[in-house]
ZAMARGU-4260 file (C-alpha; in steps of 0.2 Angstrom, whole numbers, plus 5000, padded with zeros to 4 digits):
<rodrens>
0) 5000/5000/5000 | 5006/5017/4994 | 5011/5029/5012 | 5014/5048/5008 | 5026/5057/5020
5) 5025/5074/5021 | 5040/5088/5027 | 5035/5102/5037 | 5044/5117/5037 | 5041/5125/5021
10) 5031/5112/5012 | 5017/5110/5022 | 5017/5125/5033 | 5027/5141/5037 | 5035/5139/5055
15) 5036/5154/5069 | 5045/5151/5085 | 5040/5163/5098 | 5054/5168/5110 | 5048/5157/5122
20) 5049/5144/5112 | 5032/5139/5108 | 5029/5136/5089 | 5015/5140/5076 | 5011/5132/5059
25) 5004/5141/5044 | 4999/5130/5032 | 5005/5133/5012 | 4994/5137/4999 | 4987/5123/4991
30) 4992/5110/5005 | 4975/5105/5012 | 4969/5104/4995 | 4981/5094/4989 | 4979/5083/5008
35) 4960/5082/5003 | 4965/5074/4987 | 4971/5059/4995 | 4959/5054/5010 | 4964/5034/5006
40) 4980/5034/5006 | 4989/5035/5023 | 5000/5051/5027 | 5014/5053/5039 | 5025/5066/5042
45) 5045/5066/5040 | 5054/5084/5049 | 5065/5090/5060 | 5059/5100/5073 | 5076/5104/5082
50) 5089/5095/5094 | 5082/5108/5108 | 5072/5098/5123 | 5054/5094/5120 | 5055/5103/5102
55) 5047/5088/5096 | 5031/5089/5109 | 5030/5107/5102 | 5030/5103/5083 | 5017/5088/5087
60) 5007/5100/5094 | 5010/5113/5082 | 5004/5101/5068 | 4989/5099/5077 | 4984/5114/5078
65) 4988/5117/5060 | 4982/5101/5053 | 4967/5096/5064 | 4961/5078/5062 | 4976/5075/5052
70) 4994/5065/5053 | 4985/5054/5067 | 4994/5038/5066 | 5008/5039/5076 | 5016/5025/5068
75) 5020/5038/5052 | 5026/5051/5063 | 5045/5053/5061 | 5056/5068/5070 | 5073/5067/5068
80) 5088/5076/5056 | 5087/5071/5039 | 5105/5070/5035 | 5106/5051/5029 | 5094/5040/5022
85) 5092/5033/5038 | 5076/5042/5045 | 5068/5037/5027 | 5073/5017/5030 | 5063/5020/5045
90) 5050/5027/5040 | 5046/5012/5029 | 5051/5000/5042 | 5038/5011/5052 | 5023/5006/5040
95) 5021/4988/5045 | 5006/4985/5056 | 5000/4970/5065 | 4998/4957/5054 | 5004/4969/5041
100) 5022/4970/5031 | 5029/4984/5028 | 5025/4993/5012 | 5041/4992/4998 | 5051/5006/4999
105) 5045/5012/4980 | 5028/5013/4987 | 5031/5029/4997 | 5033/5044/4992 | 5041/5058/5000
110) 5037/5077/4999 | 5048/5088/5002 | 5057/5107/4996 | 5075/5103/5001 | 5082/5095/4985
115) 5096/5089/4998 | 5083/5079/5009 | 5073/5073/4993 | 5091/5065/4987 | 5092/5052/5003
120) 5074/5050/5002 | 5077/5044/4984 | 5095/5034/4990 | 5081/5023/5003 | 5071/5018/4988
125) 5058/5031/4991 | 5049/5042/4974 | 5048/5059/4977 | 5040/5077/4975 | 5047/5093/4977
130) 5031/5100/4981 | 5014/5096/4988 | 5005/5098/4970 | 5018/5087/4964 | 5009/5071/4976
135) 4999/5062/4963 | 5012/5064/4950 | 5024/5053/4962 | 5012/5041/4966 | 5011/5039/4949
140) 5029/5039/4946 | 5026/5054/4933 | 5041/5068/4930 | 5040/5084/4933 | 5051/5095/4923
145) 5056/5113/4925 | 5045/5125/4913 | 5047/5141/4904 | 5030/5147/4901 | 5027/5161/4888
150) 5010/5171/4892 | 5005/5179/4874 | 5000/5198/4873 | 4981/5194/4878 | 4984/5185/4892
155) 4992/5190/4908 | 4998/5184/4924 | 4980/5183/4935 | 4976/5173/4920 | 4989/5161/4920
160) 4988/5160/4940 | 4969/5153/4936 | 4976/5138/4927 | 4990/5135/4937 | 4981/5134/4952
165) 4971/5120/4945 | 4985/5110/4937 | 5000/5103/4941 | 5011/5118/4941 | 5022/5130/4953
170) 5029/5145/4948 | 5045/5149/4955 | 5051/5167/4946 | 5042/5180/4936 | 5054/5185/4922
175) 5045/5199/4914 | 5025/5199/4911 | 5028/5187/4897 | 5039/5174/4906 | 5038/5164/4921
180) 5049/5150/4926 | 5040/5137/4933 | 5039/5118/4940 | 5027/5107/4928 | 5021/5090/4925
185) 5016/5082/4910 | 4999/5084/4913 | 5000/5104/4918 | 5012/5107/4905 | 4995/5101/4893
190) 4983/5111/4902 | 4992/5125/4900 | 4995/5124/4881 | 4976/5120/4880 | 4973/5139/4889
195) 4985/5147/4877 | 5000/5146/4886 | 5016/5142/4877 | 5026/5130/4888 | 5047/5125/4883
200) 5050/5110/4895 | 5067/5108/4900 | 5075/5094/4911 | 5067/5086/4926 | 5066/5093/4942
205) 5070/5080/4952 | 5083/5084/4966 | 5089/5100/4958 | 5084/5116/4965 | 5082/5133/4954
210) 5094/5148/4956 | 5095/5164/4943 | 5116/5169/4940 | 5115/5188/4934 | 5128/5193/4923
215) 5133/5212/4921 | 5150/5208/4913 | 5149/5217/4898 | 5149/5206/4879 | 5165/5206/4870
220) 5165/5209/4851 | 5172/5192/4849 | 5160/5182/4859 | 5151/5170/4848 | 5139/5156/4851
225) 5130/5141/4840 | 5111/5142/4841 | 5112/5160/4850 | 5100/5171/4841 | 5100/5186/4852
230) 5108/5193/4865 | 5099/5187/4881 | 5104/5169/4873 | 5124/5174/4871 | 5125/5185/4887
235) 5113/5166/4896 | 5126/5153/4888 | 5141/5164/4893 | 5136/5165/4911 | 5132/5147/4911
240) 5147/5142/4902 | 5157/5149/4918 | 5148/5142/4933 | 5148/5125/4925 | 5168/5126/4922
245) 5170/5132/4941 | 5161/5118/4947 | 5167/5105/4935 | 5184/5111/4943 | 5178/5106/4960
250) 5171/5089/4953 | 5152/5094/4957 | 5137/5088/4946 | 5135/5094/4932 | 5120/5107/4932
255) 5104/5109/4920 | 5102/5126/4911 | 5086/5133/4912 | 5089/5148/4897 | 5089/5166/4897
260) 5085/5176/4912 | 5085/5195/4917 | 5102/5199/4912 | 5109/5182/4916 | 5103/5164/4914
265) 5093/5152/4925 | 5100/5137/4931 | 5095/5120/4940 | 5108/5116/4952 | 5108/5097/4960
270) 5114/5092/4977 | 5133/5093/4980 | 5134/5110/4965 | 5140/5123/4978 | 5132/5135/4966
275) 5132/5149/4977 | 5150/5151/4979 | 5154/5153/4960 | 5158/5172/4957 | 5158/5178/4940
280) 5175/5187/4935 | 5170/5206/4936 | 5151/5203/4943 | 5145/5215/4952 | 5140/5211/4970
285) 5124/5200/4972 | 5122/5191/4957 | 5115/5173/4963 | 5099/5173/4970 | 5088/5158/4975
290) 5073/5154/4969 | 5059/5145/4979 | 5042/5136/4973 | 5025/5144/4978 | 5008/5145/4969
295) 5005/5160/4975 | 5022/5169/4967 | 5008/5175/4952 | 4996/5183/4963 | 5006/5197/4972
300) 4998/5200/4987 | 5009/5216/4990 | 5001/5225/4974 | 4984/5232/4980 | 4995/5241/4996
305) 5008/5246/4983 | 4993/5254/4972 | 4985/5262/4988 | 5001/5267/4993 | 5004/5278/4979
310) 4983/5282/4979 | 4988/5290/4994 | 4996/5282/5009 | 5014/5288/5004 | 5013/5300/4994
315) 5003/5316/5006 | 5016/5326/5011 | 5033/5322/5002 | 5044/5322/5018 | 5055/5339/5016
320) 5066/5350/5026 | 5056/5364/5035 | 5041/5366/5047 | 5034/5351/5053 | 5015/5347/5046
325) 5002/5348/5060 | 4996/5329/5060 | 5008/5315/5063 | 5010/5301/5048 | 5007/5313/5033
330) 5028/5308/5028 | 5033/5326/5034 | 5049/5324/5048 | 5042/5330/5066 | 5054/5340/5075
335) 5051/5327/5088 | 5057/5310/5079 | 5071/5319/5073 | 5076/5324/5089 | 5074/5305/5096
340) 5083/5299/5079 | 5098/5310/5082 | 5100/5303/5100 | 5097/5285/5098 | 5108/5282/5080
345) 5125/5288/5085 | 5141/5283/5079 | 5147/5275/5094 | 5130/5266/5094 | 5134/5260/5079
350) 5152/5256/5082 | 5149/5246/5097 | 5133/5235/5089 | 5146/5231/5074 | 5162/5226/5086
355) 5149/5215/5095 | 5146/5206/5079 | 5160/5206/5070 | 5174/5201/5084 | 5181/5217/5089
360) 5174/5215/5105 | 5164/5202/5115 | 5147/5197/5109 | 5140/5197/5124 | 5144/5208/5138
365) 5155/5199/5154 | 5159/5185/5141 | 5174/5181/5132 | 5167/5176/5114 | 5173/5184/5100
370) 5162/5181/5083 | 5173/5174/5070 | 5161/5174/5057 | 5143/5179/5053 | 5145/5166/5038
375) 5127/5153/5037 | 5139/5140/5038 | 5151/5146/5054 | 5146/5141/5070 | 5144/5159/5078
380) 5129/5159/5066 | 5116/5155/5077 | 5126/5161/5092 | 5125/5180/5084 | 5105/5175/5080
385) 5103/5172/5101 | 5111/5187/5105 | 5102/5199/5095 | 5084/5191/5097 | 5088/5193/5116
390) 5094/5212/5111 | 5077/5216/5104 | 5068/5206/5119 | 5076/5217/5132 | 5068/5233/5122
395) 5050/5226/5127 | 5047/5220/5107 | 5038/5203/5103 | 5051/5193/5096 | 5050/5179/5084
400) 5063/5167/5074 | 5058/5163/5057 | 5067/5143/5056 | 5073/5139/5037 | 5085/5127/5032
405) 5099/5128/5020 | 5110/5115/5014 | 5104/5104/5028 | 5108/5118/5043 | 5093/5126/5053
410) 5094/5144/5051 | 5086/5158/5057 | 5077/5176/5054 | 5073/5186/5067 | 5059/5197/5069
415) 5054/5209/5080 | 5037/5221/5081 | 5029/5235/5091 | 5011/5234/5085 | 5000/5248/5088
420) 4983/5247/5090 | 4971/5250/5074 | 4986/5248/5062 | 4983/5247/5046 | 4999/5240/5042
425) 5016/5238/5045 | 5035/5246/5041 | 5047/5235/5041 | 5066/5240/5045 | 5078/5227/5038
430) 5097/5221/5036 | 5105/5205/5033 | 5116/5198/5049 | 5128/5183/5038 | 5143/5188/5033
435) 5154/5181/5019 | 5174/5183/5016 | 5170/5173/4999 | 5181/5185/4990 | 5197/5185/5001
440) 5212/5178/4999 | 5219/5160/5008 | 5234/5149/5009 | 5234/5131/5012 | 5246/5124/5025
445) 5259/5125/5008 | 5257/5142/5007 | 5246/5140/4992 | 5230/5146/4989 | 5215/5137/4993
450) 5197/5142/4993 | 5188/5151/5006 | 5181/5139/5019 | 5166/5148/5031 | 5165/5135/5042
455) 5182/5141/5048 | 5191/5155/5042 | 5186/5173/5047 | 5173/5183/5040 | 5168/5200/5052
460) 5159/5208/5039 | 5161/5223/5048 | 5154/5235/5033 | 5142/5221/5024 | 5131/5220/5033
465) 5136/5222/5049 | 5134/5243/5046 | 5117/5238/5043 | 5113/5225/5055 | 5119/5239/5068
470) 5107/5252/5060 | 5092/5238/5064 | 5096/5237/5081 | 5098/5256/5085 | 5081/5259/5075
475) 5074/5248/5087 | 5084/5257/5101 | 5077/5274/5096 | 5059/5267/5093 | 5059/5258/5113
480) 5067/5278/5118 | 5051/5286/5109 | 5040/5274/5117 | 5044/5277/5132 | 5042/5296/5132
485) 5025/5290/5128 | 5023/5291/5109 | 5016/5278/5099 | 5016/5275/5080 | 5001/5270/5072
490) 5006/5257/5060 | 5014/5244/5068 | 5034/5244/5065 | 5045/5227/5062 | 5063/5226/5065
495) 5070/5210/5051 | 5087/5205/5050 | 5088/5190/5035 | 5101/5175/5038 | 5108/5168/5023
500) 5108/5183/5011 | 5125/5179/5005 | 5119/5162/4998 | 5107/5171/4987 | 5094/5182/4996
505) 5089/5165/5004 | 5083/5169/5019 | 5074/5184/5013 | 5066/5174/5001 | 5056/5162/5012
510) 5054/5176/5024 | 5044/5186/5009 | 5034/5170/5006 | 5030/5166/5022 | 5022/5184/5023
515) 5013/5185/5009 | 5005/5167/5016 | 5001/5176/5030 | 4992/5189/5021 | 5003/5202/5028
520) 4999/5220/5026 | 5017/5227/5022 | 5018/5246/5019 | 5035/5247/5015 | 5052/5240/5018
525) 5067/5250/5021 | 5082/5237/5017 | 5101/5244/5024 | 5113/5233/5014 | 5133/5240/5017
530) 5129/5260/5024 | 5146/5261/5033 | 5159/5262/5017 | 5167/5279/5012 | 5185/5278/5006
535) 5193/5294/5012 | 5193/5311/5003 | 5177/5304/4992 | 5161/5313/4993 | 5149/5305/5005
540) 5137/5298/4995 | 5122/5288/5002 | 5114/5276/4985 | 5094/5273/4985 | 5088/5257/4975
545) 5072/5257/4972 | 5069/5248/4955 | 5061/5231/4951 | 5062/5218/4938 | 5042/5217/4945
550) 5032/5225/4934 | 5016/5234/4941 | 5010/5247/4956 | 5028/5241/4966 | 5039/5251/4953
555) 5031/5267/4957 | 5027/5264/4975 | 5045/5258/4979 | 5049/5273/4969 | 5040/5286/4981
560) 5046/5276/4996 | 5065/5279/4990 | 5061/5299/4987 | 5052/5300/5004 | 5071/5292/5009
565) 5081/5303/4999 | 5073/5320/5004 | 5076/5316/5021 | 5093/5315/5021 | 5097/5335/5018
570) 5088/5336/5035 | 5100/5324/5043 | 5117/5330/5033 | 5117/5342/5022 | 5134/5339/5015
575) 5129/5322/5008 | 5126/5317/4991 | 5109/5306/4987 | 5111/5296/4970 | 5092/5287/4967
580) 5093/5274/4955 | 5079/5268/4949 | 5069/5260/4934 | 5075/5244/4924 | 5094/5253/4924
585) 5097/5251/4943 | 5110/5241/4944 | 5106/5232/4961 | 5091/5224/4957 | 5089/5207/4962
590) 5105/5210/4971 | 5095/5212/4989 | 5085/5206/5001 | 5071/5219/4997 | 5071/5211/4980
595) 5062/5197/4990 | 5048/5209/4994 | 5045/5217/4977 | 5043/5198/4970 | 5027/5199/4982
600) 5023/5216/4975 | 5027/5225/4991 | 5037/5241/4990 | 5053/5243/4995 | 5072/5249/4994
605) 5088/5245/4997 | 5100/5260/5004 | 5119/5257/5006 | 5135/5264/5002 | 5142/5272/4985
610) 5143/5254/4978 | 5137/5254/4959 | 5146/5270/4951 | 5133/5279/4937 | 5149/5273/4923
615) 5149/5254/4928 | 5165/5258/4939 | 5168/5254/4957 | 5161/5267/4969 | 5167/5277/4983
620) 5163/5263/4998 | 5174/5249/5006 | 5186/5239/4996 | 5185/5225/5007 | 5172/5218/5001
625) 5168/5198/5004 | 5186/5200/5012 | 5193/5196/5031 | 5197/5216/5029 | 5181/5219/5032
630) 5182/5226/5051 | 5178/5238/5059 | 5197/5245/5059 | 5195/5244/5039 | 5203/5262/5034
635) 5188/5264/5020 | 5173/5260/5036 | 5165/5278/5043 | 5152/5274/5056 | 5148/5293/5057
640) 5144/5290/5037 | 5134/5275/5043 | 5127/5285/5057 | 5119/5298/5041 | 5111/5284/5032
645) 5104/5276/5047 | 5096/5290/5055 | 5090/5295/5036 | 5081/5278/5034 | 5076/5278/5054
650) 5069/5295/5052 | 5059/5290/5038 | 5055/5273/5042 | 5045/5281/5060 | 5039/5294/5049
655) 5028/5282/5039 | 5024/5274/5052 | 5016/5287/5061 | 5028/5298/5072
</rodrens>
């Protein structure tokens, strides 16, 4: 008899760990539907709730209260890592009953996101699905394939949505209004070219998971390919042609290309491809980014704010230098938040939050620890995650740790929220708190060079993004000082710092999803990405990012969130240069984590540093970048620079959110 055995985190639900532990399941879209499909066929569940005691009383009851009625027989229930095939030979072993054998290993089927788990379900004998929808196609031991789907001129992305959402398919990236890259069966590949849909199936899905490589390197005269009719095809075969030679070099599986992409290619990356540490010669910073499954990728959630928000909501009173307007949350500067901002985000604030994270000084205070590295794969990762959640506790904030993994490790967000009573929505104020030294320089015990390795060597990140992880936490500082004087906002404010950015805005990205799950009601996201960098003798120049490969309301909400940004900075410093960039042109899009939010159709921008000069050069910030000279004694790192941009995005930030 056929048994289907389900993963949690991510593929059935979206988990939230409250600081004290306790832990909430949302389910997925599509999840119970797909569950009602099968009410004969026994289901069981295969996840790893953590090593921490009772964790797995809490995920049982969590599932519960998730999945009511369901995932009863205790005999399916399996909690444990899934690092081996082992917890899979036992969960067939497990399906044996009184009187019963066990079923054969090919009669299961396991469901699961993480390509890596899906590989040593396969290796114990089990078929598998990479998502939900996928279930019957398993059972049936059908393929599902990665799709390009074309959407011709008449028909738009609500309309493909309707299919896909009654088929066998799952978006995972929106190219452009007329392209989406998507997971498909044979039999949703059909209903889609019924509806008018052009479908080009690549390879099959199987344990590969999807990934887009920008490429910005500019196309020699010279470079010439077979079967390349345009330039997206040249610049896609160019960047593939790369990746694949630095991993062939490292003996990893070969990977599936997926074709042209925005300015680069798409890629299918199977277990043991390390794709996220390839760096293309000359790329400019963030050029991998992740991409995740989800049905409801074409439906946008974040549009309809983005549209009101530009109605209205952001756009009454363009925050400018001069007399306050009477009524708070209008997006004119009060005397008063500017007062608390200038107070609260000082450089030696900032200083001391970065030399806490970065080593320079001890994490925690009274201890001895000094971080080595931020990196998703150090083991000070989770150590930096504790310390700052307890940080954000300490201010009076409801804290929460959003659990995803990432080649097999449990990572974490972390979240923290004033609400406010009647809010309408919510501000977000975001950073990224990994680090990467992937660009430095090392030597073997030979004295010859050898790659990085994050699981040891040193990686402060001082400037990337400690700057910015800093600017959180003094934003969150400054919010709990106005609090107390007895102000309130009246959106709610959230403070984010996203794990795993540097392996491809992954942590962001399941964040984003999660949220949009959630039905969240996101007014805007204020993303700090490197704000510390100024080389000396350069002009003091602050970038805002708001453009988006997204097309619809986001372009020209994000666009108003960034000016709202960039005429508040004058107020703070007078002396600084504001270079918005903007449109298809900006150079960093995709590159971070509030790129996770326009896919959702939220506005948002990213602020940092000079990084992208206007000529395609270098800018003016650090030039230690993804290198072990990123510290806080870096000669190009300026935390009174960092202590303009913060207060500028801090100002604003409470400004739209009601102060």
């Amino acid at each position: 008899m056929p048994v289907l055995f389900f993963d949690i985190g991510a593929t059935l639900a979206d988990a939230r760990e409250e600081a004290d532990g306790s832990l909430t399941l949302l389910p997925r879209p599509r999840v119970r539907a797909v569950l009602d499909t099968f009410p004969d066929v026994p289901q069981g569940i295969i996840s790893n709730p953590g090593s921490s005691e009772g964790a797995a009383e809490r995920a049982a009851s969590a599932l519960r209260g998730a999945f009511p009625g369901r995932f009863t027989d205790g005999a399916l229930i399996h909690w444990g890592p899934k690092n081996s095939r082992e917890i899979f030979d036992e969960a067939v072993a497990g399906t044996a009953g009184e009187g019963v054998p066990a079923s054969a290993p090919g009669e299961c089927v396991f469901v699961g996101e993480d390509h890596q788990e899906r590989a040593f379900a396969e290796q114990a004998g089990l078929r598998t699905a990479a998502h939900p929808v996928f279930t019957g196609a398993a059972l049936e031991n059908r393929p599902v394939l990665w799709a390009r789907i074309e959407l011709p001129e008449d028909r738009g992305l609500p309309a493909l949505e309707t299919v896909a959402n009654q088929t066998e398919v799952v978006p995972v990236h929106i190219a452009s209004p007329r392209l989406v890259l998507a997971m498909a069966s044979m039999r949703g590949a059909a209903a889609l070219e019924q509806a008018g849909f052009a479908v080009d199936l690549r390879g099959p899905v199987e344990n590969t998971a999807a990934f887009l490589i920008r490429d910005d390197r500019p196309l020699t005269t010279g470079q010439d390919f077979a079967g390349a009719p345009d330039r997206a095809t040249t610049r896609a075969t160019s960047a593939f042609g790369v990746v694949a030679g630095e991993l062939a070099g490292l003996e990893a599986p070969p990977l599936l290309p997926l074709g042209a992409a925005p300015g680069g290619v798409y890629v299918a990356a199977p277990v043991g491809a390390p794709i996220e540490d390839v760096h293309l010669p000359g790329a400019k910073p963030g050029h991998t980014e992740r991409l995740l499954a989800d049905p409801a990728l074409l439906s946008r959630p974040g549009e309809a704010r983005a549209a009101q928000g530009r109605a209205g909501g952001l756009t009454e009173g363009r925050a400018e230098p001069g007399p306050p307007a009477p009524a708070a949350g209008d997006g004119r500067l009060s005397p008063e938040t500017v007062a608390a901002v200038r107070a609260a985000v000082t450089p030696e604030v900032l200083r001391g939050h970065v030399a806490r994270i970065s080593g320079a000084e001890p994490l925690r205070d009274g201890e001895a620890l000094l971080v080595r590295s931020r990196d998703a794969s150090a083991e000070d990762n989770p150590r930096v995650v504790e310390a700052l959640a307890d940080r954000f506790q300490s201010l009076g904030l409801t804290v929460r740790l959003h659990r995803f993994r990432w080649r097999g490790r449990p990572l974490f967000n972390v979240e923290a929220e004033h609400r406010a009573a009647g809010a309408d929505s919510t501000v977000l104020i975001t950073a990224h708190l990994d680090s990467t030294a992937s660009s430095g320089e090392f030597l073997d015990e030979s004295g010859d060079p050898r790659p990085y390795d994050p699981a040891v060597d040193p990686a402060p990140g001082a400037d990337d993004d400690g700057s910015g992880t800093a600017a959180v936490m003094a934003a969150a500082e400054c919010l709990h000082d106005v609090l107390t004087e007895g102000r309130t906002p009246t959106r709610n404010v959230r403070f984010v710092l996203f794990n795993a950015e540097e392996q491809g805005l992954v942590g962001s990205k399941f964040y984003a999803r999660a949220a949009a799950a959630a039905d969240d009601r996101i007014a805007g996201v204020f993303q700090m990405d490197m704000i510390a960098g100024r080389q000396e003798g350069s002009t003091p120049t602050v970038e805002i990012h708001a453009g988006s490969s997204v097309p619809g309301p986001v372009v020209a909400a994000s666009d108003t969130l960034g000016a709202l940004v960039a005429d508040t900075v004058p107020a703070i410093d007078p002396t600084v240069t504001v270079q918005q960039l903007t449109g298809p042109s900006d150079p960093a899009i995709g590159r971070s984590d509030h790129a996770s939010f326009h896919e959702r159709g939220w506005a948002a921008i990213a602020v940092s540093e000079d990084i992208f000069a206007p000529d395609g050069g270098p800018g003016t910030g650090t030039r230690q970048y993804h290198t072990p000279g990123d510290t806080l004694i870096d000669q190009d790192l300026s935390p009174e620079f960092a202590a303009t941009v913060a207060r500028s995005v801090t100002a604003t930030a409470l400004t739209l959110a009601g102060l």
